[in-house]
C-alpha positions as CSV (number, residue, x, y, z in Angstrom):
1,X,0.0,0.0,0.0
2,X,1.4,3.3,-1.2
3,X,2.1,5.8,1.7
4,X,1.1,9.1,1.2
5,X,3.5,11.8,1.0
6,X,3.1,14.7,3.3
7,X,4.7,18.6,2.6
8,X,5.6,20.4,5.5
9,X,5.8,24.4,4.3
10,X,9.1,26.3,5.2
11,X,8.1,28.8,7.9
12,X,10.7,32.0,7.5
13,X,10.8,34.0,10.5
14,X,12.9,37.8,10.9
15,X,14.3,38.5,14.0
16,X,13.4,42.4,15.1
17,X,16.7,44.2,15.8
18,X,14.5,47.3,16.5
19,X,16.8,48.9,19.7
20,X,14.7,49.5,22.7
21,X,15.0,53.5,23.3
22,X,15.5,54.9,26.9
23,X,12.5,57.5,28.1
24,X,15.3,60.6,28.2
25,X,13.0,61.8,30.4
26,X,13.4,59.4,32.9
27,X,16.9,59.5,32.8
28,X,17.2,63.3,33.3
29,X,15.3,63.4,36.1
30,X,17.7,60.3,37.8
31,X,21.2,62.5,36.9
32,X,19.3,65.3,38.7
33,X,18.5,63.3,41.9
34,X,21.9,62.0,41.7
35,X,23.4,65.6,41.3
36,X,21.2,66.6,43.8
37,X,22.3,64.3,46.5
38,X,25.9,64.5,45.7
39,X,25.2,68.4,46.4
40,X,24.1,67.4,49.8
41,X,26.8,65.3,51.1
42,X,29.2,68.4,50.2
43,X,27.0,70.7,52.0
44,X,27.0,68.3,55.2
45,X,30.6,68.1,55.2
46,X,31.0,71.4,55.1
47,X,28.5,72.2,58.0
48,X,30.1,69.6,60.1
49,X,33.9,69.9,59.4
50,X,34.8,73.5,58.3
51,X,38.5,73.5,60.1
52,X,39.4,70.3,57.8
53,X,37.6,71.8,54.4
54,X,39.6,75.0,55.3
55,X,42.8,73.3,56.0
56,X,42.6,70.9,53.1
57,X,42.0,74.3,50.2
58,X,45.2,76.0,52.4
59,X,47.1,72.7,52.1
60,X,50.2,71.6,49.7
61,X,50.2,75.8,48.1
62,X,53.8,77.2,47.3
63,X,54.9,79.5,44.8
64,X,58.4,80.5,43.6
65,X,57.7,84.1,42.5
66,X,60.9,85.3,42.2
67,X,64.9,84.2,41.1
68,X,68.0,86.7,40.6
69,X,71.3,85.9,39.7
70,X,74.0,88.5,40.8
71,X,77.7,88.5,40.3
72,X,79.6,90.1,43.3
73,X,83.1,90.7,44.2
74,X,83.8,87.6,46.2
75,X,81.6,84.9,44.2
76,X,77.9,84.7,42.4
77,X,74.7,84.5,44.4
78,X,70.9,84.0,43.9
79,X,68.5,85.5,45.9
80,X,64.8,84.1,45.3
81,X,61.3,84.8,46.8
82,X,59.0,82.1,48.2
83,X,55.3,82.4,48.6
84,X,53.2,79.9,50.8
85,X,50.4,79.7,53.5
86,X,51.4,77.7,56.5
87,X,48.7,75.1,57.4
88,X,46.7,75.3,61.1
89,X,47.8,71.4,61.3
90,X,51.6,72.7,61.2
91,X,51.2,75.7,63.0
92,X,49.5,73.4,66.2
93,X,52.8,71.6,66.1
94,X,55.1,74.8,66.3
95,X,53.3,76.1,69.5
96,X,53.6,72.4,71.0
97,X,57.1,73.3,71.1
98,X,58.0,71.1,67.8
99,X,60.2,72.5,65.6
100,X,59.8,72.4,61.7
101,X,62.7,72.6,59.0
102,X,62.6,74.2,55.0
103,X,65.5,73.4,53.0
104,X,66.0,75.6,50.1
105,X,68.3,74.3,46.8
106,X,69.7,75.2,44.1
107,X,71.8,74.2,41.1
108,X,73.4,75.8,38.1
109,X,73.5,74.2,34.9
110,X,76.3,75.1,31.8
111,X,74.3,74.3,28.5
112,X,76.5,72.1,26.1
113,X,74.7,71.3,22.9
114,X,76.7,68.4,21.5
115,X,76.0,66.3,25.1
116,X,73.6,66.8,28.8
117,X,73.8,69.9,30.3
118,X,77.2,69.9,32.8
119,X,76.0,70.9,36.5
120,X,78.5,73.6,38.0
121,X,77.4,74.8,41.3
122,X,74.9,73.0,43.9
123,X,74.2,74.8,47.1
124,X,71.8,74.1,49.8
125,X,70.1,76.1,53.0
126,X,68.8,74.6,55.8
127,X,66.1,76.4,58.0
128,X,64.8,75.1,61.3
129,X,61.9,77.0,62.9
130,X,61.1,76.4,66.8
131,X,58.9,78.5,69.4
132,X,60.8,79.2,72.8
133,X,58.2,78.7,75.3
134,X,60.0,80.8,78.2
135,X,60.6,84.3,76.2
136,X,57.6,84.0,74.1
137,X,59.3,84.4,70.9
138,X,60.6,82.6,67.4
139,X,63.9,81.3,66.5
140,X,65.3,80.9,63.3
141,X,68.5,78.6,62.5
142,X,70.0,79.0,59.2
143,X,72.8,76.6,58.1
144,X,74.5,75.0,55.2
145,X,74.2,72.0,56.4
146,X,71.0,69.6,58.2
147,X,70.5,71.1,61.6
148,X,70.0,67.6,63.0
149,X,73.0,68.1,65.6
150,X,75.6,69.6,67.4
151,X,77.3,70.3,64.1
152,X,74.4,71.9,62.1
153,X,73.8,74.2,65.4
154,X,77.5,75.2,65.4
155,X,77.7,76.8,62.1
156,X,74.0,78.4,61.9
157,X,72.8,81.9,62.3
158,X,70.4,82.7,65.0
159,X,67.4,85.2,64.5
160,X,64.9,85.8,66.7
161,X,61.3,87.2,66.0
162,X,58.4,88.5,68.6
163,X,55.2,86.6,65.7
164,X,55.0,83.7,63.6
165,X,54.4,85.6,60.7
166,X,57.8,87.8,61.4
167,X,59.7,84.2,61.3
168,X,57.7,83.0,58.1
169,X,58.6,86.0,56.2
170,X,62.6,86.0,56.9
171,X,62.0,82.1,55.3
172,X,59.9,83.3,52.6
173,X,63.1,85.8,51.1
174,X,65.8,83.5,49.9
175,X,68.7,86.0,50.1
176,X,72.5,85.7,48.8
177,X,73.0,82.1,48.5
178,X,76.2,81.9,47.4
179,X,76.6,79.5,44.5
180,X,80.6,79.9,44.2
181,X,83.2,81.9,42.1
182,X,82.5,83.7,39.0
183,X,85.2,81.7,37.3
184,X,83.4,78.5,38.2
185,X,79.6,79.6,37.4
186,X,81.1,80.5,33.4
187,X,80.4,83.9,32.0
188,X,77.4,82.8,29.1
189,X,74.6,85.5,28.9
190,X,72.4,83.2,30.6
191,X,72.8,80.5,33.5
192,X,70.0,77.6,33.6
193,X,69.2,77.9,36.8
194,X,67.2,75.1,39.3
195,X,65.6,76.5,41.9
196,X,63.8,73.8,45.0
197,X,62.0,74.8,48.2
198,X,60.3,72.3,50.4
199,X,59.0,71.8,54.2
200,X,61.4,69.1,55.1
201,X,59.1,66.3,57.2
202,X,62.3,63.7,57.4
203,X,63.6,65.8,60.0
204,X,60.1,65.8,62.9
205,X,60.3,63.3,65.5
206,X,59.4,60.0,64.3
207,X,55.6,59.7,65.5
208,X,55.0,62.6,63.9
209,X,56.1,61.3,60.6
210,X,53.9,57.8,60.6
211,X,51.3,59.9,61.5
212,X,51.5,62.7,58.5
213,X,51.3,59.9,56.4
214,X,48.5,61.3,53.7
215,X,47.9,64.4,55.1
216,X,48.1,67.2,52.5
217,X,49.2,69.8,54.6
218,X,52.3,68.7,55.1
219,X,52.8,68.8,51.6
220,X,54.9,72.1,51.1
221,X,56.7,72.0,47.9
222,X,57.9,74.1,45.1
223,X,60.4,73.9,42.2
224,X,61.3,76.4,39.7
225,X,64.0,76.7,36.3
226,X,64.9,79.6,34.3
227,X,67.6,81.0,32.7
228,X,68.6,84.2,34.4
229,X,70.9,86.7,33.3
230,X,74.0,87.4,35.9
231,X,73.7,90.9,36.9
232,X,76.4,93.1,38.5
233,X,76.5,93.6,42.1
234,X,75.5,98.0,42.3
């Protein structure tokens, strides 16, 4: 007995690839609640902790503003002008009795075109900073060398200054580092010169440094090169 054949049709069916659109709407108004939140939080923060916001916008700021180089009689110096605000954090620490330290630095660079630039003079200033609990004013050490001893306190020069901001200022004016003899610094039209001021932290007691660890403020930093002309000394 024959068996009858069956057809079975082809079915062809199309996938819709027809994107599925966002309601803008909708997504406005969710970037405006988050916006709006975020505004919030900062507003809170600032209500609750306006010594730390302050601090943190006062933190990590310095500024070399100004760097001369000036041929004298007896050797070449550079005089240079430092501007920064000293942090509450740091200034709680100076009237604890804790003194702070700057270093200031500098290097002088002869340009050679055919190979790296030959360094001819490096010079270095240290500055410690301490409160004298007893006659109620500031001292200033100034040195050549770290004033981490008997040896750095031997060679310094002493000021002494009835305000903090008195102290700060004398730090602040770079004057008459000497850089070393006129024969030695070269006599080109212009000396590339390297200029580095910083609040030097590897000199506090060691407590205080694990415990700065990530705080802006102690973050007092600046570095500047130019190429200055050497005046004559007037």
């Amino acid at each position: 007995m024959p068996v009858a054949s069956r057809t079975i049709p082809l079915v062809t069916t199309t996938a819709s690839s027809t994107p599925c659109l966002k309601n803008p709407r909708r997504t406005d108004g969710r970037r405006s609640i988050l916006l709006a939140g975020l505004l919030l939080v900062w507003a809170l923060w600032m209500a609750l902790f306006p010594a730390a916001a302050t601090a943190q916008a006062r933190a990590g700021g310095a500024t070399i503003t100004q760097m001369r180089l000036e041929q004298a009689d007896d050797g070449v110096y550079l005089s240079a002008a430092v501007q920064f605000e000293l942090p509450t954090l740091v200034e709680d620490v100076l009237d604890k009795g804790i003194a702070i330290y700057f270093v200031a630095e500098a290097e002088v660079f002869q340009e050679r075109w055919y190979w790296t630039d030959r360094k001819v003079a490096q010079v270095a200033r240290h500055m410690r900073l301490a409160y004298q609990p007893l006659t109620r004013r500031w001292r200033l050490n100034v040195s050549p060398v770290p004033i981490t001893g008997a040896a750095g306190f031997g060679i310094s020069l002493n000021q002494n200054f009835d305000s903090l901001a008195d102290a700060l200022e004398a730090i602040k004016r770079i004057g008459r580092m000497r850089l070393g003899d006129a024969a030695e610094i070269g006599d080109e039209p212009l000396h590339q010169v390297t200029f580095r001021f910083r609040l030097d932290t590897s000199q506090l007691p060691r407590p205080f440094q694990i415990g700065m660890v990530g705080q802006a403020e102690w973050n007092i930093a600046a570095e500047r090169t130019a190429r200055l002309p050497l005046e004559k000394q007037r």
